[in-house]
Every structure is written in structure tokens, then in C-alpha cells.
PDB file as gemmi writes it, atoms N, CA and C in Angstrom:
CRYST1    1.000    1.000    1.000  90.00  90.00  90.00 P 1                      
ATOM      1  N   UNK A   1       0.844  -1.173   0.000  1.00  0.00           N  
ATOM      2  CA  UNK A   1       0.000   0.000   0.000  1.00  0.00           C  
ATOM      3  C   UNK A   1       0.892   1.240   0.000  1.00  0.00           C  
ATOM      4  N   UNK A   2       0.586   2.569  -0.632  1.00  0.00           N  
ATOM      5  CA  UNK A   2       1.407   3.727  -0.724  1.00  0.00           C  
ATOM      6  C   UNK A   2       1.717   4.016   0.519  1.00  0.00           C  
ATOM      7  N   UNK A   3       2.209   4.711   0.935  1.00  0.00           N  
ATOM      8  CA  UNK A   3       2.603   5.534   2.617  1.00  0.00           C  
ATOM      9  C   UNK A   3       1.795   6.583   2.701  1.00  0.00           C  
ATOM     10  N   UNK A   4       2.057   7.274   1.734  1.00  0.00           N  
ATOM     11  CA  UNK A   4       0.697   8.776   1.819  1.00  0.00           C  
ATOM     12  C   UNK A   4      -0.783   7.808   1.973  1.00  0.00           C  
ATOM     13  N   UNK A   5      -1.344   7.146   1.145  1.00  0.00           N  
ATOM     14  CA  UNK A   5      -2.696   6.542   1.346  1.00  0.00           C  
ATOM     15  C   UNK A   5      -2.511   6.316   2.731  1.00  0.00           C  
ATOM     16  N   UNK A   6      -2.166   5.618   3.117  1.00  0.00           N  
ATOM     17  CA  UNK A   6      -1.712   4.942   4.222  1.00  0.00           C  
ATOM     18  C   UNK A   6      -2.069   6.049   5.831  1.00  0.00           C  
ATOM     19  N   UNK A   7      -1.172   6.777   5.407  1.00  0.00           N  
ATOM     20  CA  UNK A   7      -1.061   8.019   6.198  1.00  0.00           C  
ATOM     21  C   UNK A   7      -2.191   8.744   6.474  1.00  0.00           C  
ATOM     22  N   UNK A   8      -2.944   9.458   5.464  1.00  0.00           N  
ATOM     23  CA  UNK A   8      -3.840   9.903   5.040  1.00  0.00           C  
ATOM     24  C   UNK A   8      -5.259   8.869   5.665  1.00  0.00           C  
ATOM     25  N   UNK A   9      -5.315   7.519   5.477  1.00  0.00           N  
ATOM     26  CA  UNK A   9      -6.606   7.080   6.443  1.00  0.00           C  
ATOM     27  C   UNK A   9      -6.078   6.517   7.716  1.00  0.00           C  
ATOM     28  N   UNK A  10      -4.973   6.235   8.076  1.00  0.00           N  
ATOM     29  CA  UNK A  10      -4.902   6.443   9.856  1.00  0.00           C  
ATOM     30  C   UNK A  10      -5.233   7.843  10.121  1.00  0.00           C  
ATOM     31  N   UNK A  11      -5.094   9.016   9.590  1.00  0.00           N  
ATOM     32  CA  UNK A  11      -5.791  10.103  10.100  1.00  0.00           C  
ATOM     33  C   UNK A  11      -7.189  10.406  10.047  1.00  0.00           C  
ATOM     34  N   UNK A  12      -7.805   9.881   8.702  1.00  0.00           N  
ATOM     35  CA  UNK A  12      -9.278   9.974   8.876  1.00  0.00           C  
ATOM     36  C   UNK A  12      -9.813   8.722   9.841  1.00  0.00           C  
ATOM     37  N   UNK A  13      -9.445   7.874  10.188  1.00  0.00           N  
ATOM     38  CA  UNK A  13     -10.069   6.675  11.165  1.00  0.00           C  
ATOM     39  C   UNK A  13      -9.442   6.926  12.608  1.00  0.00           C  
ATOM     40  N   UNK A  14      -8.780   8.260  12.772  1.00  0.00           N  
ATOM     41  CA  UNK A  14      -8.679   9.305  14.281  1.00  0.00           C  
ATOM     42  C   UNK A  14      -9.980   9.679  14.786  1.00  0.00           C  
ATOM     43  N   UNK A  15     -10.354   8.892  15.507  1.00  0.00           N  
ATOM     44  CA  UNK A  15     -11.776   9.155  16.246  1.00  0.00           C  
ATOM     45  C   UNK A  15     -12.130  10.795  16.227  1.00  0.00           C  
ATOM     46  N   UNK A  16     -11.273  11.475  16.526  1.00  0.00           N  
ATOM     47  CA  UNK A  16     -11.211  13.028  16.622  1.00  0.00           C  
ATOM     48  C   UNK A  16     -12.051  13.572  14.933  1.00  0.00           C  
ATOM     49  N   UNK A  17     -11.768  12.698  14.066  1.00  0.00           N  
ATOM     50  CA  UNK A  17     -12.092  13.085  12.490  1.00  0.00           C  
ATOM     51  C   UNK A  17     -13.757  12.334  12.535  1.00  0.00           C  
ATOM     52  N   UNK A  18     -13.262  10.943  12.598  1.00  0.00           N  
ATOM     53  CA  UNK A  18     -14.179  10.474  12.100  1.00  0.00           C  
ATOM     54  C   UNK A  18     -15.955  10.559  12.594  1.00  0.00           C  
ATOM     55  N   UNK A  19     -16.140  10.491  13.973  1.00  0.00           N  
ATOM     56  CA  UNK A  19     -17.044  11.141  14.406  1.00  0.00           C  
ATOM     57  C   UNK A  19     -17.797  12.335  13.476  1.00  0.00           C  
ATOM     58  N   UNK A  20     -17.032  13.271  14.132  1.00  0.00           N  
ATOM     59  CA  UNK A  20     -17.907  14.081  13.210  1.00  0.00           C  
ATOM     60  C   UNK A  20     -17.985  13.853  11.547  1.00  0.00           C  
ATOM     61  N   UNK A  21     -17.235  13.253  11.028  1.00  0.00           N  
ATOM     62  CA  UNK A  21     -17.361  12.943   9.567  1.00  0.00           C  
ATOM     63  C   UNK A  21     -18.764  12.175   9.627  1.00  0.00           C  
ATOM     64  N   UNK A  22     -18.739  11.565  10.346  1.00  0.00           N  
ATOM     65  CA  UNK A  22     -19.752  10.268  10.467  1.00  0.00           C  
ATOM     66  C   UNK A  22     -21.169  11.243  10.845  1.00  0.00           C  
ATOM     67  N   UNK A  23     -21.190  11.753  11.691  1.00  0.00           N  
ATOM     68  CA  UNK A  23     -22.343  12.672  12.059  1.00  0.00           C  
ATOM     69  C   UNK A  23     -22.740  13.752  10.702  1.00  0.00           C  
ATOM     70  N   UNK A  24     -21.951  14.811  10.034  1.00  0.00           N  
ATOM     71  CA  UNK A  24     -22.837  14.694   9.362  1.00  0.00           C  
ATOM     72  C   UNK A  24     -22.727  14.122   7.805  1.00  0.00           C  
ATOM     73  N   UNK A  25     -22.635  13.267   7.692  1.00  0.00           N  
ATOM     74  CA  UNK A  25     -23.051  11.973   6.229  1.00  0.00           C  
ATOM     75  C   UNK A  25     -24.299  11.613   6.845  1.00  0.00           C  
ATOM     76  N   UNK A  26     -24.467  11.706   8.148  1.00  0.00           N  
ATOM     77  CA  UNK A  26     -25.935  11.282   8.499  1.00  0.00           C  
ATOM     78  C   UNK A  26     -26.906  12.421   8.849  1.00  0.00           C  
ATOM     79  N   UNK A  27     -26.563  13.237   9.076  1.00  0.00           N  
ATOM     80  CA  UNK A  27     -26.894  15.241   8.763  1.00  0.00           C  
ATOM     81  C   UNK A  27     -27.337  15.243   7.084  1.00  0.00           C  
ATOM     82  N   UNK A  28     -26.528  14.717   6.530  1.00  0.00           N  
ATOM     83  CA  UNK A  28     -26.858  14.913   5.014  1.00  0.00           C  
ATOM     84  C   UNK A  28     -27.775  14.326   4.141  1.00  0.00           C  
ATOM     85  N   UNK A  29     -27.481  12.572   4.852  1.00  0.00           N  
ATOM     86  CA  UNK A  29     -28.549  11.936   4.584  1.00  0.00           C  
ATOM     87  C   UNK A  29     -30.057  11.571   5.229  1.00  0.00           C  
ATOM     88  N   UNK A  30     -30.255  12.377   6.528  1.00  0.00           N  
ATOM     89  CA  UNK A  30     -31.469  12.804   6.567  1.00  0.00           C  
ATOM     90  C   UNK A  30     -31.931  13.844   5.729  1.00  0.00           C  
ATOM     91  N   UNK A  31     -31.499  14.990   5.676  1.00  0.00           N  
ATOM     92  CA  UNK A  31     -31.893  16.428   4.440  1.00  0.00           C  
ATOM     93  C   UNK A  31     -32.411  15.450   3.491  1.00  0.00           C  
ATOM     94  N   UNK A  32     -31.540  14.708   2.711  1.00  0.00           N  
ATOM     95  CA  UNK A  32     -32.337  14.335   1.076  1.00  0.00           C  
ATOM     96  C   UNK A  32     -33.012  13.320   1.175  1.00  0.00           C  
ATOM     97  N   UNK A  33     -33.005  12.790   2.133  1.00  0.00           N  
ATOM     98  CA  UNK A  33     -34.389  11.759   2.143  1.00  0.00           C  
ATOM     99  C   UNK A  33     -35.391  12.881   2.762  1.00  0.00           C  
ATOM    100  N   UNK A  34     -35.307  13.333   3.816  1.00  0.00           N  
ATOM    101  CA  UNK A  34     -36.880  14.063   4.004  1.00  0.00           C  
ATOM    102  C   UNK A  34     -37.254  15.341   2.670  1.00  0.00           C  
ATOM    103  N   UNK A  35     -36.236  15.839   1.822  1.00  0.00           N  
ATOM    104  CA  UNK A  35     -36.613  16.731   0.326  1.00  0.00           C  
ATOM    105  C   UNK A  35     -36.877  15.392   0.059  1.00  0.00           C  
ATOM    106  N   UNK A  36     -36.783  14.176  -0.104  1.00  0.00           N  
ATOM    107  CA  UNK A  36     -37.385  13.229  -1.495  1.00  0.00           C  
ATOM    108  C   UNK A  36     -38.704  12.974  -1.022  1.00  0.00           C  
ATOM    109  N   UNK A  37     -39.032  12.778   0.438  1.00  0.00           N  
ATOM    110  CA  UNK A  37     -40.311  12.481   0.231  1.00  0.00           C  
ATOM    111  C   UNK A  37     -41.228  13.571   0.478  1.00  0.00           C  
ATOM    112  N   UNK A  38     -40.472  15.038   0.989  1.00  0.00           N  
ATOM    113  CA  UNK A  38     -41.890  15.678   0.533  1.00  0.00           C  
ATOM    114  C   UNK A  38     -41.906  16.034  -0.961  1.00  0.00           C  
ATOM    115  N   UNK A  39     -41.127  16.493  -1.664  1.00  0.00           N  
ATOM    116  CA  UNK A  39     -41.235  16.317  -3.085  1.00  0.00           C  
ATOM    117  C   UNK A  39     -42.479  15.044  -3.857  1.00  0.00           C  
ATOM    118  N   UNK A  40     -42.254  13.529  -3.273  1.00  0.00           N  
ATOM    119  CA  UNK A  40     -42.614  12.759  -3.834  1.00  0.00           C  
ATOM    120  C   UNK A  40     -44.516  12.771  -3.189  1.00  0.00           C  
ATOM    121  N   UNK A  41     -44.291  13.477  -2.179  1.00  0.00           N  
ATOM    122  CA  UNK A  41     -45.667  13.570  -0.974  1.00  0.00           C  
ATOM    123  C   UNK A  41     -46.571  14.900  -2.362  1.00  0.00           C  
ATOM    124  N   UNK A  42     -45.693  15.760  -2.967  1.00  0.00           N  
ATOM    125  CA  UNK A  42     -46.581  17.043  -3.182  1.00  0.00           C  
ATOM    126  C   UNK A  42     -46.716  16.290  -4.563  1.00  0.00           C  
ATOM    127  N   UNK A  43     -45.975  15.717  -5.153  1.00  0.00           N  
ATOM    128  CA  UNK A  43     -46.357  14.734  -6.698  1.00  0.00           C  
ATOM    129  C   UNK A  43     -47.804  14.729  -6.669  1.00  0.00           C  
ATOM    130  N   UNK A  44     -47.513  13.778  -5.593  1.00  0.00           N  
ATOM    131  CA  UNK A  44     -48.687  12.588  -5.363  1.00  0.00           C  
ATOM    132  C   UNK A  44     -50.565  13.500  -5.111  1.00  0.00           C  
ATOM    133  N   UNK A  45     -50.089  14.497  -4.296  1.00  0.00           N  
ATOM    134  CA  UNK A  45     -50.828  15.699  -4.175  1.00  0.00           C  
ATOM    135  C   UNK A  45     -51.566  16.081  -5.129  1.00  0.00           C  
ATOM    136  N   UNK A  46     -50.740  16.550  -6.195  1.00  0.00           N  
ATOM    137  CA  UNK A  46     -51.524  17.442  -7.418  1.00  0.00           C  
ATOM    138  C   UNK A  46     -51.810  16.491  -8.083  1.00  0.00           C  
ATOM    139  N   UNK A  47     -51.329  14.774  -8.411  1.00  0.00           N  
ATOM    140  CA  UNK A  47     -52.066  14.157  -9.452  1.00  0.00           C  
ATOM    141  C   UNK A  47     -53.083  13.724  -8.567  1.00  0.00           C  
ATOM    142  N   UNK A  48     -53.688  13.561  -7.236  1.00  0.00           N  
ATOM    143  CA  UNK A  48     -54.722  13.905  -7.160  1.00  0.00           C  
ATOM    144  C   UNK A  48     -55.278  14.707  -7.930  1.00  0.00           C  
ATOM    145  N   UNK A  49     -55.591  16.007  -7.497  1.00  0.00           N  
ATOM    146  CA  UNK A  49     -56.185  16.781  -7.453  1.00  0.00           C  
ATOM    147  C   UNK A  49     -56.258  16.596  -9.160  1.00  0.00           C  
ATOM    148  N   UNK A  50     -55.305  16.903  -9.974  1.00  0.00           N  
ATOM    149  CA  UNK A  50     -55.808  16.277 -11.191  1.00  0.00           C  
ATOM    150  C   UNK A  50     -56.670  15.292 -11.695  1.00  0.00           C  
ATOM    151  N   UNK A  51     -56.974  14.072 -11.012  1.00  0.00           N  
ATOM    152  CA  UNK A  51     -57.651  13.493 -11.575  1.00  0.00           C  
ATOM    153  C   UNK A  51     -59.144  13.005 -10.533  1.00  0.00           C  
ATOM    154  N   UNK A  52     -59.078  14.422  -9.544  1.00  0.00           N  
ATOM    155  CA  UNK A  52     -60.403  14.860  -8.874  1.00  0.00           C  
ATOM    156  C   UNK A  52     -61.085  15.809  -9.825  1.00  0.00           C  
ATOM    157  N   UNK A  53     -60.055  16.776 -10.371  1.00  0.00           N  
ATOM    158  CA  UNK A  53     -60.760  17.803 -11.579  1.00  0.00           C  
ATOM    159  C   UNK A  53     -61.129  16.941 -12.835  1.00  0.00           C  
ATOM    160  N   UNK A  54     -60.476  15.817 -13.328  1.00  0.00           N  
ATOM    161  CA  UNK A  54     -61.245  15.233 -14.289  1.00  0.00           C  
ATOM    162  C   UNK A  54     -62.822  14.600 -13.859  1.00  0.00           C  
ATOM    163  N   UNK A  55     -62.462  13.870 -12.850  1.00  0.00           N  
ATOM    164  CA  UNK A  55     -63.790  13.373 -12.687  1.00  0.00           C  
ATOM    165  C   UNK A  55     -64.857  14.338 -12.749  1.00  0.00           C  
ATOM    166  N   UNK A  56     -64.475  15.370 -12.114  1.00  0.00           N  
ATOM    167  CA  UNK A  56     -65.488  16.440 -11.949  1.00  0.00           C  
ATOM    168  C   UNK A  56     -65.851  17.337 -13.423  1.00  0.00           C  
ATOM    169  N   UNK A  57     -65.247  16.931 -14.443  1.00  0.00           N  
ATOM    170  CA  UNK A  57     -65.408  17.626 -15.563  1.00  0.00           C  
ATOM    171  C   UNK A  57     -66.069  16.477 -16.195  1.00  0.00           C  
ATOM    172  N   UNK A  58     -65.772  15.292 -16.218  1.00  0.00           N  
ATOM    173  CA  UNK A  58     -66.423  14.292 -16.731  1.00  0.00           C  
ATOM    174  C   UNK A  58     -68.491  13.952 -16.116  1.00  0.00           C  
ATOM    175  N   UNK A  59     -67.858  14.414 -15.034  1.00  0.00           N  
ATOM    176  CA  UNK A  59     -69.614  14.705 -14.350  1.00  0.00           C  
ATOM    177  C   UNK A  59     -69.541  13.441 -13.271  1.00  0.00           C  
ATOM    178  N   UNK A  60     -68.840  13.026 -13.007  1.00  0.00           N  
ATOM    179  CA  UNK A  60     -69.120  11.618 -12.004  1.00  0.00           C  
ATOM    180  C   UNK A  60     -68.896  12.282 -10.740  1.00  0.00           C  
ATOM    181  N   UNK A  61     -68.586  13.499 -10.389  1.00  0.00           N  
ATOM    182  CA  UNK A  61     -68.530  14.053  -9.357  1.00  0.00           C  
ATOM    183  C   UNK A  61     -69.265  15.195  -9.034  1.00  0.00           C  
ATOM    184  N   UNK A  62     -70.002  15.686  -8.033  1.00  0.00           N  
ATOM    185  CA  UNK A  62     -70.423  17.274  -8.028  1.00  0.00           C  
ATOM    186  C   UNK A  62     -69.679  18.297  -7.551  1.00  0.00           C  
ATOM    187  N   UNK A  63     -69.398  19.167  -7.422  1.00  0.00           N  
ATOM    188  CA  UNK A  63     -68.359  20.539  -7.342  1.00  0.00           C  
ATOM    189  C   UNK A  63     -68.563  20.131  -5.649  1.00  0.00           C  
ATOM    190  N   UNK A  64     -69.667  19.942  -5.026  1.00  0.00           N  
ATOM    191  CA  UNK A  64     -69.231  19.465  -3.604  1.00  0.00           C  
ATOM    192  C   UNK A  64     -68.629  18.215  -3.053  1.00  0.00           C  
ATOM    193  N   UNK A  65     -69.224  17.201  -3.611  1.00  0.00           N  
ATOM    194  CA  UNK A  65     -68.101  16.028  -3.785  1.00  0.00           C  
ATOM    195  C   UNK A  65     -66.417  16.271  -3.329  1.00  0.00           C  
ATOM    196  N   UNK A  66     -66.453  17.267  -5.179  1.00  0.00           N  
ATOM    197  CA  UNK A  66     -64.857  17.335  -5.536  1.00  0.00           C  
ATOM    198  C   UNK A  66     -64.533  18.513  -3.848  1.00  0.00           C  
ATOM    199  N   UNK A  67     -65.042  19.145  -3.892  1.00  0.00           N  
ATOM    200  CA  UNK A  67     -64.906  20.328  -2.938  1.00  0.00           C  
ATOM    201  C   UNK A  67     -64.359  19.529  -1.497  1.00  0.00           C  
ATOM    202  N   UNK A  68     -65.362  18.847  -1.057  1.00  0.00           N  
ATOM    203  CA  UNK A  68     -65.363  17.987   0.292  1.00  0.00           C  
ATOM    204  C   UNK A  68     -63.709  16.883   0.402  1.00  0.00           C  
ATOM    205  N   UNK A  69     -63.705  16.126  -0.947  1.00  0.00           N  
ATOM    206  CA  UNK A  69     -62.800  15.543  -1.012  1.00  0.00           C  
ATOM    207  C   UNK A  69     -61.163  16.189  -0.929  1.00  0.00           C  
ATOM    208  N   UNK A  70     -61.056  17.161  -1.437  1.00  0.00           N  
ATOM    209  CA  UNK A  70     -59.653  17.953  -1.495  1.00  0.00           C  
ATOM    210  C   UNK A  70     -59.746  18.825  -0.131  1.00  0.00           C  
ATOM    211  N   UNK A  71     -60.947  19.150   0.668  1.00  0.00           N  
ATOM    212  CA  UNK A  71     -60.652  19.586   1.775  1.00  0.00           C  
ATOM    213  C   UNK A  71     -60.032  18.578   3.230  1.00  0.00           C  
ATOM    214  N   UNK A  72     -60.269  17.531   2.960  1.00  0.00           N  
ATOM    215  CA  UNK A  72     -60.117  16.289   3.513  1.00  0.00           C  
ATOM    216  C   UNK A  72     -58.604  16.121   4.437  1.00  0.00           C  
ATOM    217  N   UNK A  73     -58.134  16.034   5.468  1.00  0.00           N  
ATOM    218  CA  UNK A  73     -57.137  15.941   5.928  1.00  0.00           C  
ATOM    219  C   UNK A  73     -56.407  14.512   5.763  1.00  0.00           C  
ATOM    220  N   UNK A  74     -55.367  14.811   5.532  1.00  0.00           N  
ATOM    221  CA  UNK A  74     -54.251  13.296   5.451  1.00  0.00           C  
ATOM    222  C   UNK A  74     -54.556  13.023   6.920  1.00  0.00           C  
ATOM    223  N   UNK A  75     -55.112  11.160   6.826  1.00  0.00           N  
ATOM    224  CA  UNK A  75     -54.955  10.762   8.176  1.00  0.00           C  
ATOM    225  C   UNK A  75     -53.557  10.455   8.637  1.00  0.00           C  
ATOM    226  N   UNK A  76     -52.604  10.381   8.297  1.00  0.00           N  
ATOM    227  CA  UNK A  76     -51.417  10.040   8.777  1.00  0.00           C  
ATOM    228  C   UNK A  76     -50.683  11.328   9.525  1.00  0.00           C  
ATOM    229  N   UNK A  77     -51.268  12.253   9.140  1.00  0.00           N  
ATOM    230  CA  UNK A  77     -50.557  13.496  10.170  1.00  0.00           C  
ATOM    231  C   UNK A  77     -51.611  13.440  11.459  1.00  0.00           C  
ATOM    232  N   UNK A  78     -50.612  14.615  12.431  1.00  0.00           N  
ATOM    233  CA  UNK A  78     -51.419  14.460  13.152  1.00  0.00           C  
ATOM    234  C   UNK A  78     -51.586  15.875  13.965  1.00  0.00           C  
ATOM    235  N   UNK A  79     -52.171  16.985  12.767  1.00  0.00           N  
ATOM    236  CA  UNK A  79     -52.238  18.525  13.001  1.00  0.00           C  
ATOM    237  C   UNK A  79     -53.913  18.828  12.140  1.00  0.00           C  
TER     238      UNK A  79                                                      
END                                                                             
């Protein structure tokens, strides 16, 4: 193995480094998982609501129906 490589990760595997290295990769990888799923949460959102406005243009729904339904709270929260 080189001496610099060498050198170079006995210093990053110095508890003093690695810790916090380690803390945030997991700082970081909470951020883009919680942006992916509200991103993937507001998707999911409007193609609702898209294909609440079709129904309702198609007539299988009444403007209160559609109305009642999009006012509707996500049961999984809890506000």
C-alpha cells in the first residue's frame, strides 16, 4: 500500500475526524431523504387533485363532492 494513502486514512479513522465525519453523512442523509419524500408527498398531491378535476369535468362528481374531497385531511398526520 502507498505511505501517503496509508497516512492519510490512519488520520481519517482518528476518532477526533471520524465522528464528526460520520455525524454529518448522516446530517446529510437525513436532508435528502426528508426533500425526497416531501417532493414525492406534493407529486402525489396534485395528481390527485388532477384526476379529482377530471372526474369532476367528466360529471361523475359534483363541485361538492370534488370540494369535500380535497378539503379532507391526510390521516397520517397528526395537526
Amino acid at each position: 500500500m502507498d505511505p501517503d494513502l496509508h497516512s492519510i486514512l490512519d488520520r481519517l479513522m482518528d476518532e477526533d475526524i471520524l465522528v464528526p465525519c460520520m455525524m454529518c453523512l448522516v446530517g446529510i442523509t437525513a436532508i435528502v431523504c426528508g426533500t425526497l419524500s416531501s417532493a414525492i408527498k406534493s407529486v402525489a398531491r396534485e395528481r390527485t387533485r388532477r384526476e379529482i378535476a377530471a372526474y369532476l369535468a367528466e360529471g361523475s362528481l359534483t363541485a361538492e363532492q370534488a370540494e369535500r374531497i380535497l378539503k379532507a385531511k391526510n390521516p397520517d398526520r397528526c395537526a
